[in-house]
C-alpha positions in Angstrom: 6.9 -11.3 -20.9 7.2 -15.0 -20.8 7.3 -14.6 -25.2 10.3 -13.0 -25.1 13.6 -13.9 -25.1 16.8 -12.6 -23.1 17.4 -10.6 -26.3 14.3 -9.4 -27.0 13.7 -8.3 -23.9 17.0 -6.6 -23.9 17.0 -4.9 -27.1 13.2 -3.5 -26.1 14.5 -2.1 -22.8 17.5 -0.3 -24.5 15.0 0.7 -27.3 12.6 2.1 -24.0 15.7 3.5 -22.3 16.7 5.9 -25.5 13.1 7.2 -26.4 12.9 8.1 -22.8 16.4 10.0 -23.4 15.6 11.5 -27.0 12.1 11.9 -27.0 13.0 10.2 -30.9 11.7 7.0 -32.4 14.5 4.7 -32.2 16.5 2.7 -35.3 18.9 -0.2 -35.3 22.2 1.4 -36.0 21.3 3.8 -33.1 20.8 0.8 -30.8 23.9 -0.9 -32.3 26.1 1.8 -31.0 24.5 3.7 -27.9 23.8 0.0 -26.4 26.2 -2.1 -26.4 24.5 -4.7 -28.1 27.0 -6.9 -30.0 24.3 -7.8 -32.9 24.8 -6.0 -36.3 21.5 -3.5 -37.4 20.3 -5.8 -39.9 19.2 -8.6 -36.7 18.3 -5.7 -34.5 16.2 -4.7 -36.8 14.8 -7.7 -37.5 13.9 -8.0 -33.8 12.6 -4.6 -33.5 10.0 -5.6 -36.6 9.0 -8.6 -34.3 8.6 -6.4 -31.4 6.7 -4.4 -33.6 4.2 -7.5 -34.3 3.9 -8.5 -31.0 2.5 -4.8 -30.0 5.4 -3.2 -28.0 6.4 -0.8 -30.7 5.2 0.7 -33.0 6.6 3.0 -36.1 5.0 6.5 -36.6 6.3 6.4 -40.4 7.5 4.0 -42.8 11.1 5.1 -42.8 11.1 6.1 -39.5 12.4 4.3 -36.0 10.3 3.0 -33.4 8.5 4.1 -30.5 7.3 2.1 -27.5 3.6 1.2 -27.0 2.0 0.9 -24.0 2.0 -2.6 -23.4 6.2 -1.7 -24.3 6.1 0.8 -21.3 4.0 -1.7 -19.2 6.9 -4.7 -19.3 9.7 -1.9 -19.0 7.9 -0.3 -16.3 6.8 -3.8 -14.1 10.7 -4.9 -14.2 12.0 -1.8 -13.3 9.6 -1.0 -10.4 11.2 -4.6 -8.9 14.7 -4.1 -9.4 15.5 0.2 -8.9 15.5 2.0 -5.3 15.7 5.4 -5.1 19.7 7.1 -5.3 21.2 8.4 -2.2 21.0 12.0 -3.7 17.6 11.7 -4.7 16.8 10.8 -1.1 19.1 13.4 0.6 16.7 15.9 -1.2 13.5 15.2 -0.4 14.6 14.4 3.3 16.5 17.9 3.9 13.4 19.6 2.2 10.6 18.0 4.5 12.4 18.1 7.8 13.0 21.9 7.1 9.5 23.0 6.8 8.8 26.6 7.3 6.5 27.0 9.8 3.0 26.6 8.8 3.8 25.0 6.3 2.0 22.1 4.2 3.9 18.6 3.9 2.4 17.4 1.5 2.3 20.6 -0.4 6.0 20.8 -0.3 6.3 17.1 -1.6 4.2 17.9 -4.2 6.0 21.0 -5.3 9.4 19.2 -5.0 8.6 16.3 -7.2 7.2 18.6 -10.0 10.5 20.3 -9.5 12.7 17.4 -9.6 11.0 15.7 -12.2 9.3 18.0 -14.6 6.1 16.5 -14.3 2.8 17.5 -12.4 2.3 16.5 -8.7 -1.9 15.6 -8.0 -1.6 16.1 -4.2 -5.2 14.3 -2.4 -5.6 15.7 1.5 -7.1 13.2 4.1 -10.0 13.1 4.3 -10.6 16.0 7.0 -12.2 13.8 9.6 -9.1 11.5 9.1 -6.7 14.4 9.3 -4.6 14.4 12.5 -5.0 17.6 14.1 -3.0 19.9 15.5 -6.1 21.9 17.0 -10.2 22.1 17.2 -11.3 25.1 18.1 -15.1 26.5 18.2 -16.3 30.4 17.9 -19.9 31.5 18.1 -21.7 32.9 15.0 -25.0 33.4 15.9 -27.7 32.4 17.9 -27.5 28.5 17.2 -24.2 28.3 15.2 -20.8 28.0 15.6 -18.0 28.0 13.7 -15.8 24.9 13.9 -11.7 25.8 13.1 -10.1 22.5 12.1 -5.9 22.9 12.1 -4.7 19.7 10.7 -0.9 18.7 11.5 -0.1 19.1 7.7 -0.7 22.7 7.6 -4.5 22.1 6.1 -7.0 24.5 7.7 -10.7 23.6 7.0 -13.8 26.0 8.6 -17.6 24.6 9.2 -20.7 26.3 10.2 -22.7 24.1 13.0 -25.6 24.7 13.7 -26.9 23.5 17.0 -30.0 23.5 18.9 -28.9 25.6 21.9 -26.1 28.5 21.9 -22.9 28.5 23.9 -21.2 31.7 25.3 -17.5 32.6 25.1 -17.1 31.3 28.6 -18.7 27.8 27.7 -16.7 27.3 25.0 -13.4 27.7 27.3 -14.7 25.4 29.2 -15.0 22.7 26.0 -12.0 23.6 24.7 -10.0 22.6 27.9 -11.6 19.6 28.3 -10.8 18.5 24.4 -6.9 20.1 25.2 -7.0 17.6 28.2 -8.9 14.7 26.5 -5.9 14.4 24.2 -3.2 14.7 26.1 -0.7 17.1 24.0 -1.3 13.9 21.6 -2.5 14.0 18.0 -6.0 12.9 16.8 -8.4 12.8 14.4 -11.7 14.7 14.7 -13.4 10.9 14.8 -11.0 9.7 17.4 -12.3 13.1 19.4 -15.6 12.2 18.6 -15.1 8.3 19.9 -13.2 9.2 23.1 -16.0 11.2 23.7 -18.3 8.7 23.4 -16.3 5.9 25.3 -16.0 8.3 28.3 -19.9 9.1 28.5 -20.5 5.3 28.0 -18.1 4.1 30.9 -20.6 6.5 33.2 -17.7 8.5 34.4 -19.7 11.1 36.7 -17.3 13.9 37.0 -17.8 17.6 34.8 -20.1 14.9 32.9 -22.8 17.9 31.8 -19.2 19.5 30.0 -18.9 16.5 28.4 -22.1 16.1 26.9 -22.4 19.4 25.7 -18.5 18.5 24.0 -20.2 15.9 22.6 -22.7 17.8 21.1 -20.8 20.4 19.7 -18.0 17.7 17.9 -21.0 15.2 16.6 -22.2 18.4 15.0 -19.0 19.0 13.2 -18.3 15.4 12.3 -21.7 15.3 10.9 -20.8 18.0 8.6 -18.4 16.0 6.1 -15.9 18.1 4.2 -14.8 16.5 0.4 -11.2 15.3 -0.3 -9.2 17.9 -1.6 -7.7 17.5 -4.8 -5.0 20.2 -6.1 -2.6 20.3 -9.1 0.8 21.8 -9.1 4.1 21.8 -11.5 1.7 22.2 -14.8 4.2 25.2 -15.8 6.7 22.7 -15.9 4.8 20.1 -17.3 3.6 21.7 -20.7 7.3 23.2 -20.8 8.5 19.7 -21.7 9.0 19.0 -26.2 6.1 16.9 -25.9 3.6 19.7 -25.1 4.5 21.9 -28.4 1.0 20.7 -29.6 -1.6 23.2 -28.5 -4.3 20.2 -28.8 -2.8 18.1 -26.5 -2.2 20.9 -23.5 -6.2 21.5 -24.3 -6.2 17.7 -23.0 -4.1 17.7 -19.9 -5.9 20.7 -19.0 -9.9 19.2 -19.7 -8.2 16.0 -17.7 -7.3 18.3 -14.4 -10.2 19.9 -14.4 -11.8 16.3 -14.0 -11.3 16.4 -10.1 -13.5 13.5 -9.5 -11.5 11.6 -11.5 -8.4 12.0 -10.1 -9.6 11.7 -6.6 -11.1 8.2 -7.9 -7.3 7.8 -9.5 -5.7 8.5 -5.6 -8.5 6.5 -3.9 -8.0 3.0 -5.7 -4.3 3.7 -5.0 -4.7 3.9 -1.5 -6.6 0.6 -1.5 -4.1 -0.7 -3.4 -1.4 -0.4 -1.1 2.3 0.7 -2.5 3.4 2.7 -5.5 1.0 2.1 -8.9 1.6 3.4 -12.7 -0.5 3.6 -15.1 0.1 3.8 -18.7 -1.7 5.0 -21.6 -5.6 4.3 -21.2 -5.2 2.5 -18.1 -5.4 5.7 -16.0 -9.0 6.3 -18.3 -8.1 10.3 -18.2 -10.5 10.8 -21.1 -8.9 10.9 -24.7 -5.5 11.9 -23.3 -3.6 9.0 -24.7 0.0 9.9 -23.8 0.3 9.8 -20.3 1.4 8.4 -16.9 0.4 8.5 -13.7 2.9 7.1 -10.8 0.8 7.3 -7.1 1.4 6.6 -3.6 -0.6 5.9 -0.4 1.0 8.2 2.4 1.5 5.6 5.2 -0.5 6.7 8.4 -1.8 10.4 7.3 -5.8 9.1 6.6 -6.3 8.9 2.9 -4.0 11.6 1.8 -2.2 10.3 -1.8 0.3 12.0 -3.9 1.0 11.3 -7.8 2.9 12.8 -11.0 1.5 12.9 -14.3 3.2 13.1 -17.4 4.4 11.9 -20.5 4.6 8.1 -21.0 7.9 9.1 -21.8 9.4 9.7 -18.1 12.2 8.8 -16.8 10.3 5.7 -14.7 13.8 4.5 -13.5 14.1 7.5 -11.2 10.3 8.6 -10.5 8.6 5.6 -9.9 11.1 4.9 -6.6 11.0 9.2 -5.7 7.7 8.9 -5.6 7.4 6.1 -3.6 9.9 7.0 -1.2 8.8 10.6 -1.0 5.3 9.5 0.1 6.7 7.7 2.8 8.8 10.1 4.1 5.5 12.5 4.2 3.8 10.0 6.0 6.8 9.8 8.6 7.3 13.4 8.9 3.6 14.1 10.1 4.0 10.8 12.5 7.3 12.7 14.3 5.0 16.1 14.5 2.2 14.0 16.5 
């Protein structure tokens, strides 16, 4: 960015701004009088032709207008992401949708399916891990002569099951007895299945004496399950409204977006590396490595004290980044702070 001047700059922002409107490579008279840049077309155009040669547009035909490149997106989307919040009705939304959950309910199912909606791109929702997940309640049945099945109800709404096995069997009556102690061990509080698990283990270690055969036999029973790892989630929503956008008339490139949601692992790495990166991310173009789909966005968020659960859109590179990139952001954090008040 340093290479450009005030003028550049601006006249490759306004160019940005009306391809993300029109969807249309952009000319000079176009610029001249949608912009309110006080240059005639010939010297715009002469500065689009060296924005051209420094690689932030480029022109599909001869005749035509330009388009932005990716490194054009990049330097549009860095200085926006400093300087735009999200709007006041934008936020109004997203806060009367999540505080009036039905009940049952997923959070960060809802968030997902209210970005697509506002936005017109598709939300990539990544669950917590389910040991992370706060829960809402662990409960135990018996199967079988050794096994049990674990019921996991996480706060957001996620239910998970796992077959234990175990080395001896525990009647109805036993497991009232466990399920008790693990309502009293937390208190009407929230926890993780690893804080359950680590309580556990503090209390046996401090050598407290009382109902301390229950305990063990707790202990057991919730190693067992913590043992059995579940995967991240990954799960798509909004594609309907995705491939609905002018963009997606090309049967060849919906064939892409599809091949590149079907890569799960990918997009799980995607969320992951967001997470560690704290904050909102975007990436443009090749930078989110989705295979050989070329245009395309994704703009991801960390939810703030729910595990490693992550939320993201992907779309177009031409998206409105002005409003989504600060939704997003601020939708994340209001997951995050909705599942805090329901601990």
């Amino acid at each position: 960015m340093s290479e450009l001047s005030y003028r550049r700059r601006r006249i490759l922002y306004a160019a940005i701004t009306e391809y993300i409107a029109s969807g249309e490579p952009v000319g000079s008279r176009r610029l001249s009088k949608r912009h309110g840049i006080n240059l005639s077309p010939a010297t715009i155009r002469n500065e689009l032709a060296d924005l051209e040669e420094a690689g932030y547009l480029s022109q599909p035909h001869t005749s035509a207008g330009r388009v932005p490149t990716t490194l054009g997106f990049r330097v549009f989307v860095d200085a926006l992401v400093q300087m735009r919040e999200v709007s006041a009705e934008d936020r109004a939304v997203v806060m009367q949708r999540l505080q009036n959950l039905e009940e049952g309910a997923s959070v960060l199912t809802e968030a997902g399916e209210l970005l697509s909606s506002m936005t017109g791109a598709a939300a990539v929702l990544a669950a917590p891990k389910p040991e992370e997940e706060k829960l809402a309640q662990l409960r135990f049945m018996p199967l079988r002569e050794g096994e049990l099945l674990a019921i996991l109800v996480a706060r957001s709404g996620a239910v998970q099951n796992r077959v234990v096995a175990l080395p001896r069997g525990f009647d109805p009556a036993g497991l009232e007895r466990i399920h008790n102690l693990l309502d009293e061990l937390l208190g009407g509080e929230s926890h993780s299945l690893v804080d359950v698990r680590d309580r556990l283990n503090r209390q046996l270690d401090e050598g407290e004496a009382e109902a301390a055969e229950l305990r063990v036999a707790a202990k057991a029973i919730v190693d067992a399950t913590a043992r059995k790892e579940g995967p991240s989630s990954v799960t798509i929503g909004g594609q309907e409204r995705l491939f609905d956008r002018p963009e997606f008339l090309d049967a060849d490139k919906i064939r892409r977006y599809l091949r590149a949601f079907d890569d799960k692992g990918r997009l799980l790495s995607l969320l992951e590396e967001t997470i560690a990166a704290g904050g909102v991310r975007v990436l443009i173009g090749s930078e989110a490595g989705l295979g050989d789909v070329e245009d395309v966005s994704v703009i991801s968020s960390g939810i703030e004290g729910a595990g490693s659960g992550s939320i993201a859109l992907i779309g177009p590179t031409r998206m409105d980044y002005g409003k989504v990139v600060p939704l997003v952001a601020f939708t994340a954090k209001a997951v995050g702070e909705v599942l805090a008040d329901d601990d």
